[in-house]
C-alpha positions as a printed Julia matrix, in Angstrom:
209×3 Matrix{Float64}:
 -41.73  -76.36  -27.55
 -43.89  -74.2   -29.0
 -44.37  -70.39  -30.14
 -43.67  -67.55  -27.91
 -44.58  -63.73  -28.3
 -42.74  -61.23  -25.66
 -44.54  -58.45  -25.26
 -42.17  -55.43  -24.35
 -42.93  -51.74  -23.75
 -40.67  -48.98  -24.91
 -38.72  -47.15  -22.25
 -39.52  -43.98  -20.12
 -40.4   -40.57  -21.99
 -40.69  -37.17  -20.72
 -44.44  -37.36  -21.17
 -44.55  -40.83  -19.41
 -43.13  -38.76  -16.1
 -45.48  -35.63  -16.85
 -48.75  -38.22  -17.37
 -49.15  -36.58  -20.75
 -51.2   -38.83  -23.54
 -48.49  -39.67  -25.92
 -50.5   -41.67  -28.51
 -49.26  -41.05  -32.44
 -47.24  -38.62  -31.3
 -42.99  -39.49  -31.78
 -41.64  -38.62  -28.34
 -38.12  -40.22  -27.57
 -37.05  -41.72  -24.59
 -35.39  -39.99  -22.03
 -32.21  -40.49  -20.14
 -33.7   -43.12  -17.73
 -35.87  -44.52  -20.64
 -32.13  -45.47  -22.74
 -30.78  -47.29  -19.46
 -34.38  -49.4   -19.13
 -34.21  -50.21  -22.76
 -30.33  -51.03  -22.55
 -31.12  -53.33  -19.34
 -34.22  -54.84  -20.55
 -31.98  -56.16  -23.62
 -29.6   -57.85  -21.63
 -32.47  -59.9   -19.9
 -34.21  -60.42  -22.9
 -31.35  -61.77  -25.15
 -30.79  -64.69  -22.78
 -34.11  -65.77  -24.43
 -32.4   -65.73  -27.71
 -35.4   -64.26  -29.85
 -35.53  -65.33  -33.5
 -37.38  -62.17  -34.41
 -37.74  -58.47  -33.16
 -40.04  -56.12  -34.71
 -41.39  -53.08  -33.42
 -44.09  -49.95  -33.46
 -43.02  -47.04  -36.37
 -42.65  -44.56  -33.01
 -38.92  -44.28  -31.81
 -39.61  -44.44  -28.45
 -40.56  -48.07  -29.46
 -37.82  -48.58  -32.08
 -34.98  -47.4   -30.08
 -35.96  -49.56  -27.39
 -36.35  -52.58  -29.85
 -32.55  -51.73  -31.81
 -31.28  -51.97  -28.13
 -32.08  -55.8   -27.74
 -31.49  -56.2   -31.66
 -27.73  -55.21  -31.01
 -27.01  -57.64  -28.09
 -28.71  -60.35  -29.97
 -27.8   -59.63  -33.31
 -31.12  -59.15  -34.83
 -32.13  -56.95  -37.42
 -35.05  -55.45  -36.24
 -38.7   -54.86  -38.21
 -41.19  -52.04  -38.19
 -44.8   -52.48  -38.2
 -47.26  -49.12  -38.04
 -49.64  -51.72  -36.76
 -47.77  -52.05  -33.26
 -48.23  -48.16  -32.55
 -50.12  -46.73  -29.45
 -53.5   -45.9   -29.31
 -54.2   -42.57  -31.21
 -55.27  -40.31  -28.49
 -57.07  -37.5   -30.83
 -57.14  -34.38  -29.19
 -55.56  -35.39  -25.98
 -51.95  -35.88  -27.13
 -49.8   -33.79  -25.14
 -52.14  -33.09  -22.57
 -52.03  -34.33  -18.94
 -54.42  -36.13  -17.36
 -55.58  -33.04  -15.1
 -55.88  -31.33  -18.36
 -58.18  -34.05  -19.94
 -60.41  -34.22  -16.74
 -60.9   -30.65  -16.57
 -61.81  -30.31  -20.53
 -63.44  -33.11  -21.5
 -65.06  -35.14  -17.6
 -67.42  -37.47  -19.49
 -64.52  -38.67  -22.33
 -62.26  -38.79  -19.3
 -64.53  -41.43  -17.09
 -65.11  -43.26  -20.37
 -61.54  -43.18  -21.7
 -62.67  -42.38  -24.63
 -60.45  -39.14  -26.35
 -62.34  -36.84  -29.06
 -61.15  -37.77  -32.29
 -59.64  -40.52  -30.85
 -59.08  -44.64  -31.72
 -61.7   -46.98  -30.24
 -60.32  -49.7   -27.92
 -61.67  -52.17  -30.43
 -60.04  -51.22  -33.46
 -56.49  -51.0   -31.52
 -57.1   -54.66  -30.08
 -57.65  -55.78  -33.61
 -54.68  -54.04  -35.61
 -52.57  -55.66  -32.47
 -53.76  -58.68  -32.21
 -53.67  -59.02  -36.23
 -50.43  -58.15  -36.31
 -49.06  -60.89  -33.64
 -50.25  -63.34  -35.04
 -49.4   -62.34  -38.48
 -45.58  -61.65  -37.2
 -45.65  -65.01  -34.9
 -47.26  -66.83  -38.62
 -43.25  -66.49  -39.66
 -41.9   -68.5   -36.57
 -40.57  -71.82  -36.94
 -42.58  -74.13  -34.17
 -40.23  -73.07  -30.95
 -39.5   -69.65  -32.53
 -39.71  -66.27  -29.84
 -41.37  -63.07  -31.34
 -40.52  -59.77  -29.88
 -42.61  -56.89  -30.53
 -41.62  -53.55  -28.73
 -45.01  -50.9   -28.73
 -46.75  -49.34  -26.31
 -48.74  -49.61  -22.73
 -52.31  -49.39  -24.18
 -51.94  -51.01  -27.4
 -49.67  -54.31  -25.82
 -52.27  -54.55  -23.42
 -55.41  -54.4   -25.71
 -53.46  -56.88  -28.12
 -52.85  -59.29  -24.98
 -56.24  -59.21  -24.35
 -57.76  -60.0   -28.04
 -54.72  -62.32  -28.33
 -56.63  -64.67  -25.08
 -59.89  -64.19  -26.16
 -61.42  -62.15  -23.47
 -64.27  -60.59  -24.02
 -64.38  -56.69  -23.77
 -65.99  -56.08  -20.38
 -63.19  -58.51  -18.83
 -60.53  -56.36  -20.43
 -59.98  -54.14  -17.37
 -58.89  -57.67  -15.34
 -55.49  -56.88  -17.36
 -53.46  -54.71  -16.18
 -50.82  -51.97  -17.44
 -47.81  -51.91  -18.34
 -44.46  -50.37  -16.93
 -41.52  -48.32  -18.95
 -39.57  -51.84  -20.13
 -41.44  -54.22  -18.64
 -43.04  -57.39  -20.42
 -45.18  -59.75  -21.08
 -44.8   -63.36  -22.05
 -47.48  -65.12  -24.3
 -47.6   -68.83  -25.41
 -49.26  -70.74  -28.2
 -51.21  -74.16  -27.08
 -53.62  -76.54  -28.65
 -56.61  -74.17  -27.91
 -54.71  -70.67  -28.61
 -52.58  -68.21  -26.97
 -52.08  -67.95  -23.15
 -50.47  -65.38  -21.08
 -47.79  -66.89  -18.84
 -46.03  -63.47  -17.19
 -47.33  -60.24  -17.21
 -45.61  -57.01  -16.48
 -42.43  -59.04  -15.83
 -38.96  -56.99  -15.86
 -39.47  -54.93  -12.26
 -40.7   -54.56   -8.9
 -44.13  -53.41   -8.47
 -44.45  -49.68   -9.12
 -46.95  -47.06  -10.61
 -47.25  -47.47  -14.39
 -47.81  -44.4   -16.09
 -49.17  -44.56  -19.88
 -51.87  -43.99  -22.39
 -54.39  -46.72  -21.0
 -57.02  -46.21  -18.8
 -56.48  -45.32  -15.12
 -58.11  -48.53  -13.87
 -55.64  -50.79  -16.26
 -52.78  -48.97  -14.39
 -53.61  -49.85  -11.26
């Protein structure tokens, strides 16, 4: 056996369903977002985790204290595991950011925002210093966000940063799976937890497709 990191994103918001960048900001989930995070924990407990932690943002921490109660797990917050800061496009829709700022929008790149770099790093860093306190066949579970699972996932395998878009998003409750072997981490599912759908979040729109 050996270490295993499941990757899960919080449950639907209201701004998830209006497209609107959520980023720092501390929306909670909505109706349908409580019964993802309720069924997602039921799945996931079968796995028996041996450690839950999650992003400071209680869309992320509710969805994490769901899984914590069916397994009966205390459950651990890390600022490091929050979304990508989306600088002066939180709240705003993704018409909105298009119309006002074109060239940001193509790059993906919000005023004021965090680099795609940085938010890899602080994830990735964080994984691996949260999967450090696993015994050999121990199973992390972080609960965070779209962009920042995915850009962690990525740093987490190595890729290099033009490869990154090969990775796709995230939807509302849906995981990931990664592995430790001899030469590092691997990704074994992706987006597990539903049937293929549109995945609406703070990443880029090519990462959602």
């Amino acid at each position: 056996m050996s270490r295993r990191i499941v990757c899960l994103r919080h449950g639907q918001t209201l701004w998830n369903v209006e497209q609107r960048f959520q980023g720092h900001s501390d929306i909670p989930l909505d109706e349908t977002g409580v019964a993802q995070a309720a069924r997602a924990a039921s799945l996931l407990a079968s796995l028996r985790p041996t450690l839950i932690v999650s992003s400071d943002l209680q869309r992320a921490n509710d969805t994490a204290l769901a899984l914590g109660r069916v397994a009966g797990l205390d459950v651990a917050v890390d600022k490091d595991f929050r979304e990508r800061g989306g600088g002066q496009w939180e709240g705003l829709t993704r018409e909105e950011i298009a119309a006002q700022w074109p060239e940001e929008y193509a790059a993906w790149e919000a005023p004021d925002g965090e680099p795609v770099t940085d938010v890899a790093a602080r994830v990735a860093t964080a994984m691996r210093r949260w999967a450090g306190r696993l015994d050999d066949d121990g199973l992390l579970v972080v609960a965070s966000h779209g962009a920042a699972l995915r850009l962690g996932i990525c740093e987490m395998l190595g890729l290099p940063e033009q490869l990154w878009p090969a990775i796709g998003g995230l939807g509302n409750c849906s995981w990931s799976v990664l592995q430790e072997g001899r030469r590092g981490w691997r990704l074994l599912e992706h987006n597990a937890g539903t049937l293929p759908e549109p995945v609406h979040s703070d990443d880029k729109p090519e990462a959602e497709a």
